[in-house]
C-alpha positions in Angstrom: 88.3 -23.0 -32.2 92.1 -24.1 -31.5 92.8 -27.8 -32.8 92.6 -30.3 -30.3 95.2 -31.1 -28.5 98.0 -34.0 -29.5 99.3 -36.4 -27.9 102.1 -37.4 -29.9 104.3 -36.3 -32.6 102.3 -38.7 -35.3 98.9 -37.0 -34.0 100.4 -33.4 -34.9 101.7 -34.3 -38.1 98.4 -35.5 -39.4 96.5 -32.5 -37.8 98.9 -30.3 -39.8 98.2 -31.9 -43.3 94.5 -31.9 -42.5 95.1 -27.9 -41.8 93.9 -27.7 -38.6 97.2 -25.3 -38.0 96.6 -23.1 -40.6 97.5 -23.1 -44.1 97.8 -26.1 -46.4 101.2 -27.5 -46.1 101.0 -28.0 -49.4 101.0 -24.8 -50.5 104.4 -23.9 -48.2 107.7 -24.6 -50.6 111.1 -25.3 -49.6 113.2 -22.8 -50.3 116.8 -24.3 -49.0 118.0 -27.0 -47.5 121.4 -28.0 -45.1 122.6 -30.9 -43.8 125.3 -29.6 -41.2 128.0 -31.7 -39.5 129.0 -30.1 -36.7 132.3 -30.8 -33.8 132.3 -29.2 -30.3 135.2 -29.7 -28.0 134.7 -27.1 -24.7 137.9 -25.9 -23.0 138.8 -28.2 -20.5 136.6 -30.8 -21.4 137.0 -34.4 -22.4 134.1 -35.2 -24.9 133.7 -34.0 -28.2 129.9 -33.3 -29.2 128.9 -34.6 -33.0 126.3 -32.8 -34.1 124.6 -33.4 -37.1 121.5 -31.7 -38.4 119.0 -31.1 -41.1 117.6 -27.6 -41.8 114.5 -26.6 -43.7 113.6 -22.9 -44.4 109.9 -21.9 -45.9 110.0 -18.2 -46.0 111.1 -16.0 -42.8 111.2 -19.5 -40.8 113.9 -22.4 -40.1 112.9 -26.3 -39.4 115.3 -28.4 -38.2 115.8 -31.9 -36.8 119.2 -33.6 -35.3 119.5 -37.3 -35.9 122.7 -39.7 -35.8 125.5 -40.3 -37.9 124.3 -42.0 -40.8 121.1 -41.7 -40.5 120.9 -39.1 -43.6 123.6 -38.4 -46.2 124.1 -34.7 -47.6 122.5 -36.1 -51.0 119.0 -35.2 -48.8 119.5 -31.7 -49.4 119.4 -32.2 -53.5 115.7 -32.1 -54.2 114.2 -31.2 -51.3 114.8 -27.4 -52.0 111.5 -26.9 -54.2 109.4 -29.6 -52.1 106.4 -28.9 -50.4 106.4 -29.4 -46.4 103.2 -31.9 -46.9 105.7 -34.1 -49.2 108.2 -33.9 -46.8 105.7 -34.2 -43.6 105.3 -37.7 -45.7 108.9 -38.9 -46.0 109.7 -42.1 -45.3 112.5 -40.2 -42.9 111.5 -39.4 -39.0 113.9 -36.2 -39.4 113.1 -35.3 -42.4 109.4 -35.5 -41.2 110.3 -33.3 -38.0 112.2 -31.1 -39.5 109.6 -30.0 -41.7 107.1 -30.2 -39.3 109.5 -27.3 -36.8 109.6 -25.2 -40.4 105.4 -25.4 -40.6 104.7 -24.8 -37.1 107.4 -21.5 -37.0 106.1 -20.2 -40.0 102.6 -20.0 -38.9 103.7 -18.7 -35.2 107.3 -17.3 -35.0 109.1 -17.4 -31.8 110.2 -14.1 -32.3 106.0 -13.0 -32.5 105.1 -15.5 -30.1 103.6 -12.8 -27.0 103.7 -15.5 -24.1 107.5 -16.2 -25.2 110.1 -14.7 -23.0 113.3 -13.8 -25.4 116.7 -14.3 -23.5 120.0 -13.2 -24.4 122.4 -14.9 -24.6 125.9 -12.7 -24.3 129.1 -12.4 -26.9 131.6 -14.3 -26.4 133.7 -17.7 -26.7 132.1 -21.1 -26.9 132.3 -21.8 -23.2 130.8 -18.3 -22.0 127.5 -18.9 -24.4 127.3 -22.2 -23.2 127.3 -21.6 -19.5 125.1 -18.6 -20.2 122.4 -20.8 -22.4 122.4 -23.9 -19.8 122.4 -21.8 -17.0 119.4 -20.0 -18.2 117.7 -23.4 -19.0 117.8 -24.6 -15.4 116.7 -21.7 -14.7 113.0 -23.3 -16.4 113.5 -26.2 -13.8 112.3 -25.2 -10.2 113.6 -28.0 -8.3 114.2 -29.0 -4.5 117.2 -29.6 -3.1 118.1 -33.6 -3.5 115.5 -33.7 -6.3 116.3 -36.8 -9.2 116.8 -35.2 -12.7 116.8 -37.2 -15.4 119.3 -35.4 -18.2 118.4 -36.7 -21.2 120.6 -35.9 -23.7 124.2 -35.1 -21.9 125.7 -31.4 -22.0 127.9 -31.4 -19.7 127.8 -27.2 -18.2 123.8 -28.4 -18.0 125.1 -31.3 -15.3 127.2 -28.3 -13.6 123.8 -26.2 -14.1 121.3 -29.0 -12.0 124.0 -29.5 -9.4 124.6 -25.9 -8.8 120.5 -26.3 -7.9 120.4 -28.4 -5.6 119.3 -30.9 -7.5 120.7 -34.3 -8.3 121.9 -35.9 -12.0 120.3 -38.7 -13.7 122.8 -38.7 -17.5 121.6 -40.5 -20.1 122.7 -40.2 -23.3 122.9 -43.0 -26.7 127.0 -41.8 -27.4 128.6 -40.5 -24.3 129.8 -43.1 -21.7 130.7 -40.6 -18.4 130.3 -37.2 -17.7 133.5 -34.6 -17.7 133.7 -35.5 -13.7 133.8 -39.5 -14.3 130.5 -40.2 -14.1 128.7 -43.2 -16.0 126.2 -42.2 -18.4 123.3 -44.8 -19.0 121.9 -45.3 -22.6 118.7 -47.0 -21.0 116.2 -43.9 -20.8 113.7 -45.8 -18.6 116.0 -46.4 -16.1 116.2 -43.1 -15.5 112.9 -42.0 -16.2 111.3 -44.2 -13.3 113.8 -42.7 -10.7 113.3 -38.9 -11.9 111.2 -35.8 -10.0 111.6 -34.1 -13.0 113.2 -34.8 -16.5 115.0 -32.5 -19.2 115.1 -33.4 -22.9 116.8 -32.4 -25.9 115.3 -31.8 -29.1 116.7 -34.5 -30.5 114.4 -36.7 -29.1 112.1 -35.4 -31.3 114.4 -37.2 -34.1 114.7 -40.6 -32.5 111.1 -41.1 -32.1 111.9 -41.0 -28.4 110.0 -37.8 -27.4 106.3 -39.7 -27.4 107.9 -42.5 -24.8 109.3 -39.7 -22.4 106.2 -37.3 -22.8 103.9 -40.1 -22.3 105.7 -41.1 -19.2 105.7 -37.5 -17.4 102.2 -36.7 -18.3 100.7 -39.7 -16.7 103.2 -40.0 -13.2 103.0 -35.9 -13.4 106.3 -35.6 -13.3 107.5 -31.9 -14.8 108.8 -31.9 -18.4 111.9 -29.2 -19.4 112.0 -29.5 -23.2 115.3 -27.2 -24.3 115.1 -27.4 -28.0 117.4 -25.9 -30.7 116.0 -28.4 -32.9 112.3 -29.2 -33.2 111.7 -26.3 -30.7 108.1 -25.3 -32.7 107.6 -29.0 -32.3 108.2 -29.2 -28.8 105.9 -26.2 -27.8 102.8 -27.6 -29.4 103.1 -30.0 -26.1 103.0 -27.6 -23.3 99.3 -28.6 -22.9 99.7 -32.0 -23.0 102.7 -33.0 -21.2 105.9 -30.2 -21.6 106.2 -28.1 -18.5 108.7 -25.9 -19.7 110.7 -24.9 -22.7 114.2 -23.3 -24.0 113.5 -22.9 -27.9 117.0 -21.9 -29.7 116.0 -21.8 -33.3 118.1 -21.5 -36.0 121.0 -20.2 -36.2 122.3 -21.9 -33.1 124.2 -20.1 -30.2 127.5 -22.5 -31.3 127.2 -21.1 -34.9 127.9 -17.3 -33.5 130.3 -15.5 -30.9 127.5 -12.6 -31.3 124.5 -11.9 -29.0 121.8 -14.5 -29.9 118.4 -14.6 -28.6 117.0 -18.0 -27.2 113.0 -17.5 -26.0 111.6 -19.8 -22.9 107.7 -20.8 -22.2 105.5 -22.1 -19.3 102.8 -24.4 -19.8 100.9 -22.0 -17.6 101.3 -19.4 -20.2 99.0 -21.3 -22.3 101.3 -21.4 -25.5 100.2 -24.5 -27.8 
């Protein structure tokens, strides 16, 4: 019998450590850990993206969380190689928690196993190429009408180009950037865009800023569809396409900005039943 269904981030942590997943977290080591600050500064474009992230691996699979500047200092990564996911599913951390949490749920079911994902390639090339490539294949997850409100949380700025080129119509927000490469403002208040959306796109990183609950909460009950695209958290996020996520673009690690090689990114459909 699967486990029942979450509602929330804090609900699927504590099914894990009860082992309604699978194995006992407790039994699944750490065997490296990386905190990774990371610039981006596309051709032509006025914002530089900071990026900072925490990586787990336990065996074959990589967890990973983003989370803001300062929120964790490299000194993380000293004992937490040799941990146990249930200690770290207990830190006092939210990444840290989520990050481990991604590394336990993509151990026991691989995106690259998973039969109702559908791998994309993404093609060699420079930054800009593999970014156009990867947003354009997440809006691809997104069937909206023409003149439909989407709430962009989490501001890329080729995934604005990507909902306009759809018809649709962009609702930024985003808790660092201020205006979009074309001028416009970006709002850090998530509800106000959330109340005006027909559908809503989310980073990962929600997932880190304990954000993710709100925003799922808030689409499940006004029905509104959910597009989750994830290179952080993305085992996380899937565990929701029963309960809320509509759609999602899972990158795992390593990240398409880490490589000018072919990398594969895998999508899923709440109708495929993946959970």
């Amino acid at each position: 019998m699967p486990p029942p269904q979450p509602q929330t981030v804090g609900e699927l942590t504590g099914a894990v450590l009860s082992g309604a997943y699978g194995p006992d977290p407790e039994e699944l080591a750490v065997t490296s850990a990386f905190w990774l600050y990371h610039t981006t500064r596309l051709a032509g474009g006025p914002a530089t993206y900071h990026n900072h992230y925490l990586l787990l691996r336990v065996g074959r699979s990589f967890g990973a969380c983003s989370f803001e500047a300062g929120e964790l200092v490299p000194d993380i990564c000293e004992n937490a190689s040799g941990h146990t996911l249930g200690t770290l599913l207990r830190h006092e951390s939210a990444p840290v928690r989520v990050a481990a949490l991604d590394a336990y749920l993509d151990h026991v079911r691989p995106h690259r196993d998973a039969p109702d994902a559908a791998p994309v390639t993404l093609p060699a090339g420079t930054p800009e190429t593999r970014a156009r490539a990867r947003d354009a294949a997440i809006v691809d997850l997104l069937d909206i009408e023409p003149g439909a409100k989407v709430a962009l949380v989490g501001v890329v700025n080729p995934l604005v180009a990507a909902v306009r080129e759809r018809g649709g119509v962009c609702l930024p927000c985003d808790l660092n950037l201020r205006t979009t490469q074309w001028g416009e403002q970006i709002t850090d208040d998530m509800t106000e865009v959330l109340k005006e959306a027909d559908a809503v796109v989310a980073t990962g990183m929600t997932l880190g800023n304990g954000t993710f609950d709100l925003i799922l909460g808030h689409c499940r009950d006004q029905g509104v569809p959910l597009l989750v695209y994830a290179q952080t958290g993305s085992a996380v996020a899937r565990t929701f396409l029963a309960s809320g996520v509509t759609a999602l673009n899972a990158e795992p690690f390593p990240f398409s900005q880490f490589s000018a090689e072919p990398t594969v990114l895998y999508q899923y459909r709440a109708e495929q039943g993946a959970a």
